[in-house]
C-alpha positions as CSV (number, residue, x, y, z in Angstrom):
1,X,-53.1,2.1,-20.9
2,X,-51.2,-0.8,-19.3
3,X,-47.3,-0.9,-20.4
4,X,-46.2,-4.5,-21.4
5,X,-47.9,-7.8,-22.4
6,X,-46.5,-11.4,-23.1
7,X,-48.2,-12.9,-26.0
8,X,-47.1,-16.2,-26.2
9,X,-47.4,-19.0,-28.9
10,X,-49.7,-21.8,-26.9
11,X,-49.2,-24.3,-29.7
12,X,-45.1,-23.9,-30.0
13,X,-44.9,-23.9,-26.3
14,X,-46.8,-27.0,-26.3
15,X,-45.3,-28.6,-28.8
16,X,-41.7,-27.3,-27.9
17,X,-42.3,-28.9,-24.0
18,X,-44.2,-32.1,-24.8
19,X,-41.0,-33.4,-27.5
20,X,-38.6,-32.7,-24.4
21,X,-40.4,-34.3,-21.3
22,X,-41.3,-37.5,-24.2
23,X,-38.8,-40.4,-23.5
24,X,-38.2,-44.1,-24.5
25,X,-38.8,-46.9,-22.6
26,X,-37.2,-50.2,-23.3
27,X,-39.3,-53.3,-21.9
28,X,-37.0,-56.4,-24.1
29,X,-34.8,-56.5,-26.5
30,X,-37.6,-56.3,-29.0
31,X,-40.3,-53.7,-27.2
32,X,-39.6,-49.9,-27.3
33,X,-42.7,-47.3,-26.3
34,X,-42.5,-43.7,-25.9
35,X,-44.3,-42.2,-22.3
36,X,-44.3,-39.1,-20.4
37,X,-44.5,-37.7,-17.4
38,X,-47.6,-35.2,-16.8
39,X,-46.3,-33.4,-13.5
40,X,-42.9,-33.2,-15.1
41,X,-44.6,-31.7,-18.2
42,X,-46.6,-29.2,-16.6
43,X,-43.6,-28.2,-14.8
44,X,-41.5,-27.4,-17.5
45,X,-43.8,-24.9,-19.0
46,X,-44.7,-23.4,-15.6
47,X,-41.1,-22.9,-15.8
48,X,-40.9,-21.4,-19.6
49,X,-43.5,-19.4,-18.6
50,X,-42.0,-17.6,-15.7
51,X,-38.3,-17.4,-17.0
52,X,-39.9,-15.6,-20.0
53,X,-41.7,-13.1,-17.8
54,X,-38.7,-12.7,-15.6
55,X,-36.7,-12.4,-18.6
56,X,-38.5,-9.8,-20.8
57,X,-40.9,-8.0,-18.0
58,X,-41.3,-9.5,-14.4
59,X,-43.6,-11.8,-12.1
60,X,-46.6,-9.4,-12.6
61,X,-46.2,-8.9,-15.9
62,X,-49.7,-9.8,-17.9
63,X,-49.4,-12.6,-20.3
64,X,-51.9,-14.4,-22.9
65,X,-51.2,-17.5,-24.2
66,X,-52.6,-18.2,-28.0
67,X,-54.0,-21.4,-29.9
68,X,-55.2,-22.5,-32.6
69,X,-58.1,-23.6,-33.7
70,X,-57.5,-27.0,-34.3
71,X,-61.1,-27.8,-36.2
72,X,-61.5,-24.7,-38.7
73,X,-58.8,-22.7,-40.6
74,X,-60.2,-19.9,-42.6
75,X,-57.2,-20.3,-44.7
76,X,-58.3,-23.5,-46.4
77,X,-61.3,-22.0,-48.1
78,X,-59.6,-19.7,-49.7
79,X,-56.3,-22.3,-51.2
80,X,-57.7,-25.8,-49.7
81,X,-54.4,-27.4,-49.9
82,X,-52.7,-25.3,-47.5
83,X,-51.2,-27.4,-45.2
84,X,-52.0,-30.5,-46.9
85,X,-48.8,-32.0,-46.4
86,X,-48.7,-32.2,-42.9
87,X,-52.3,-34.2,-42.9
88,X,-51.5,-37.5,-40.7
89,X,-49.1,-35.9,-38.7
90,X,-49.1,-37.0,-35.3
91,X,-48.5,-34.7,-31.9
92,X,-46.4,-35.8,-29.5
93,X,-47.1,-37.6,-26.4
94,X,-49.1,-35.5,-23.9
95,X,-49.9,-32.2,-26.3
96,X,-54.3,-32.8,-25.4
97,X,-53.3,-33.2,-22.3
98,X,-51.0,-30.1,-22.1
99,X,-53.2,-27.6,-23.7
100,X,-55.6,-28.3,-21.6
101,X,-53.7,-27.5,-18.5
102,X,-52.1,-24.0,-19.9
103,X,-56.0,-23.2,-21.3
104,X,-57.3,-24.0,-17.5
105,X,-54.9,-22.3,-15.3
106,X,-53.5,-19.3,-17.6
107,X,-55.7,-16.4,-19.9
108,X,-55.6,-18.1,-23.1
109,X,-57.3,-17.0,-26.0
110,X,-58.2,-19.1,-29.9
111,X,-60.6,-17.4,-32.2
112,X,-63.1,-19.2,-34.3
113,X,-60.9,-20.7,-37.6
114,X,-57.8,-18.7,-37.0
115,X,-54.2,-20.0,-36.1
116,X,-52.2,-18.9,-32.9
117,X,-50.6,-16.9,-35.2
118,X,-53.0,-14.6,-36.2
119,X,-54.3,-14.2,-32.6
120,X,-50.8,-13.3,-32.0
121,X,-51.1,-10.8,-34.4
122,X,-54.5,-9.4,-33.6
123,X,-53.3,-8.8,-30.0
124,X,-50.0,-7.1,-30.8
125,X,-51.4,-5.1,-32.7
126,X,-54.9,-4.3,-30.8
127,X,-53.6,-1.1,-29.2
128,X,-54.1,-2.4,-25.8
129,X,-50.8,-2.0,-24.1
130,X,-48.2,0.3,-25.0
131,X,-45.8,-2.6,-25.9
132,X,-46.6,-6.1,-26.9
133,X,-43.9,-9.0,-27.0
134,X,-44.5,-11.9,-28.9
135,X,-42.9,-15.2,-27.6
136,X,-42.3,-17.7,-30.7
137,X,-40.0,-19.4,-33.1
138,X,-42.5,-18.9,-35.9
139,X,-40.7,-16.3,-38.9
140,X,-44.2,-15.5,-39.7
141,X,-44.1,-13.0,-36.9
142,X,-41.2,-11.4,-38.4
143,X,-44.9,-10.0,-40.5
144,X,-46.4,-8.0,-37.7
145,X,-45.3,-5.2,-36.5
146,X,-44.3,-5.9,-32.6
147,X,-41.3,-6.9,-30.5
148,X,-40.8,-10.3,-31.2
149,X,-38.8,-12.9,-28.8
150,X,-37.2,-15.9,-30.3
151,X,-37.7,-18.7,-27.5
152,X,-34.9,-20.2,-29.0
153,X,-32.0,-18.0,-29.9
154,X,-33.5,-15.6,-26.6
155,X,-33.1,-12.7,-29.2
156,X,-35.5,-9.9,-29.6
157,X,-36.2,-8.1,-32.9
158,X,-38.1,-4.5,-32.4
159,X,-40.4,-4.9,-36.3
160,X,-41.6,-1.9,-37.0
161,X,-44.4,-1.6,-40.2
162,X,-42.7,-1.5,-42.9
163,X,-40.4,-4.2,-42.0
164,X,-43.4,-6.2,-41.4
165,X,-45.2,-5.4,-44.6
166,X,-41.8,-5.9,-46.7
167,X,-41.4,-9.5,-45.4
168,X,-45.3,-9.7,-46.2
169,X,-44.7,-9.1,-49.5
170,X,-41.7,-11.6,-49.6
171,X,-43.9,-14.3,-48.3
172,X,-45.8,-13.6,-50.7
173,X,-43.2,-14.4,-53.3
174,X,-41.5,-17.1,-52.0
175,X,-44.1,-18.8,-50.6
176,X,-44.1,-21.3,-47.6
177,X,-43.3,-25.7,-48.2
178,X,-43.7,-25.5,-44.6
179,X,-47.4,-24.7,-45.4
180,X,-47.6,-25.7,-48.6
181,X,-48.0,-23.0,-50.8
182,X,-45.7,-22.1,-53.0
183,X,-45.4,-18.5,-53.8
184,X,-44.2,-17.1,-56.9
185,X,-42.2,-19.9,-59.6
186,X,-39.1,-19.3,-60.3
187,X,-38.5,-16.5,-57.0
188,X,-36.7,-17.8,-54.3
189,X,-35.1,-15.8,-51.0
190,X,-32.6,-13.8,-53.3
191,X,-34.6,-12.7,-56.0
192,X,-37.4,-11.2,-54.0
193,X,-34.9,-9.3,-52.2
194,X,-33.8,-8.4,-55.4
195,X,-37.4,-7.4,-56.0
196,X,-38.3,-5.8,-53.0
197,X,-35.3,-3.3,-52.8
198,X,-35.4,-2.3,-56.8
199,X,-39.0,-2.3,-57.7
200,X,-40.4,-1.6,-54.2
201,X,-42.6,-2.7,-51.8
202,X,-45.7,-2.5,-52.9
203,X,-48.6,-4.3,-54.6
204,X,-47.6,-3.8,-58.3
205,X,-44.2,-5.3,-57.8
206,X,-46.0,-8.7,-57.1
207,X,-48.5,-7.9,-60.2
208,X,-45.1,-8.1,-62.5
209,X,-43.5,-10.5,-60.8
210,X,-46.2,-12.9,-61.2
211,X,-47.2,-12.1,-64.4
212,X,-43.9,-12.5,-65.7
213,X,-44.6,-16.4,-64.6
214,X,-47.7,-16.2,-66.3
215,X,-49.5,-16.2,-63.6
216,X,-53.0,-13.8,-62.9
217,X,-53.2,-11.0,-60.1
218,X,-56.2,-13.0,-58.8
219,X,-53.4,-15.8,-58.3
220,X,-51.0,-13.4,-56.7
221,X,-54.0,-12.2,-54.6
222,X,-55.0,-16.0,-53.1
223,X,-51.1,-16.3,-52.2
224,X,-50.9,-13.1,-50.3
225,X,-54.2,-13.7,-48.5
226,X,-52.5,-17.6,-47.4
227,X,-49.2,-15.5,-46.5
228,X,-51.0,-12.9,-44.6
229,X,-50.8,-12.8,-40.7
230,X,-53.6,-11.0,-39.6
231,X,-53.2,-7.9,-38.0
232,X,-56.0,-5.9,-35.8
233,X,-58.0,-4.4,-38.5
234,X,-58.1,-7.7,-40.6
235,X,-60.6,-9.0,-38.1
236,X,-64.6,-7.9,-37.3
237,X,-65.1,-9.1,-33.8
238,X,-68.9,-7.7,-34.3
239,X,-69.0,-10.2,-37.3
240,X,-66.8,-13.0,-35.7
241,X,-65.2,-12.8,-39.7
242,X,-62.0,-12.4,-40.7
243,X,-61.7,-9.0,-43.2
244,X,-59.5,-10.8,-46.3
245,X,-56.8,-8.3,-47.0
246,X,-57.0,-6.1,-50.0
247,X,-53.7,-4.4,-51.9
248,X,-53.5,-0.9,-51.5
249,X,-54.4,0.5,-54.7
250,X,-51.6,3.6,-55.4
């Protein structure tokens, strides 16, 4: 079994590089456009890339980058309004042209109507190396069970299981505006702390809580399936399906 593997987030790196290389150009007093530079851009993640594998392993150390796919999201048939609200958004200057490049000259990997996130997860999680980094800003990964490296605040977090399955289960309450679902009414970060730590976590502690809202366990279920990150075993490669999680029933 190989030792380490980089596992980084294709569409944050892409996003994260193309805002910093895009830059205004004035042509009058009344003309502004925005351009870029495509050998500065593909430089600037070349050089992300290999500070992070100097950083956190070194110049040999194996890395896949992760994508979305950007047509189908498994997640919408189950609560089509999930990420509704960023419909008409508009990526910034260079992304098609930047994804391209990273999917052409490093191992990338998307899976059929799954987010980079959830390959992310898959992979850190497939037993394949004996330790798996994640590179991301995303707090979803705070949800799998990995070592997780902010590209941002250059910390890393060791999650183990349980931590990911608590912050599951607060997802789960407090939902996500970012993704537009909204959780639990009424339960915000504090209370499902609260929650979590007094009632425990598990399955039945989201039953009450959402009930008490007046709200069905089949309702509770469609947020934690929206909130979920898949892990290995939540995908059938033989099937090309994702599994749709199930509470543990004790």
């Amino acid at each position: 079994m190989d030792t380490l593997r980089l596992l980084i987030d294709g569409d944050i790196l892409t996003y994260k590089t193309c805002w910093a290389v895009q830059t205004e150009v004035g042509w009058d007093d009344d003309i502004l456009t925005t351009a870029t530079n495509l050998s500065e851009l593909k430089a600037q993640a070349n050089n992300m890339i290999q500070e992070w594998k100097n950083k956190l392993g070194d110049k040999e150390t194996p890395i896949v980058i992760c994508f979305s796919d950007r047509v189908n999201n498994f997640r919408r048939k189950i609560f089509p309004d999930y990420k509704q609200n960023r419909k008409g958004n508009k990526k910034p200057l260079g992304y098609n042209h930047l994804e391209a490049y990273l999917k052409r000259n490093y191992p990338a990997h998307t899976i059929p109507q799954l987010e980079a996130d959830d390959v992310l997860g898959i992979l850190a999680t497939d037993g394949a190396f004996k330790r798996n980094i994640i590179v991301s800003i995303d707090k979803d990964m705070l949800t799998i069970p990995c070592e997780y490296y902010n590209m941002d605040s250059e910390i890393t977090e060791v999650i183990d299981e349980a931590t990911a399955d608590h912050m599951f289960f607060f997802q789960t309450l407090v939902g996500d505006s970012v993704d537009n679902y909204k959780g639990c009414p009424g339960i915000g970060p504090k209370k499902a702390t609260e929650l979590l730590l007094s009632k425990g976590v598990k399955w039945q502690t989201i039953i009450d809580a959402y009930d008490k809202a007046g709200l069905s366990e089949d309702h509770a279920l469609v947020q934690a399936r929206v909130a979920r990150i898949l892990r290995h075993n939540d995908y059938d490669y033989d099937k090309q399906e994702v599994k749709l999680w199930e509470p543990p029933r004790n």
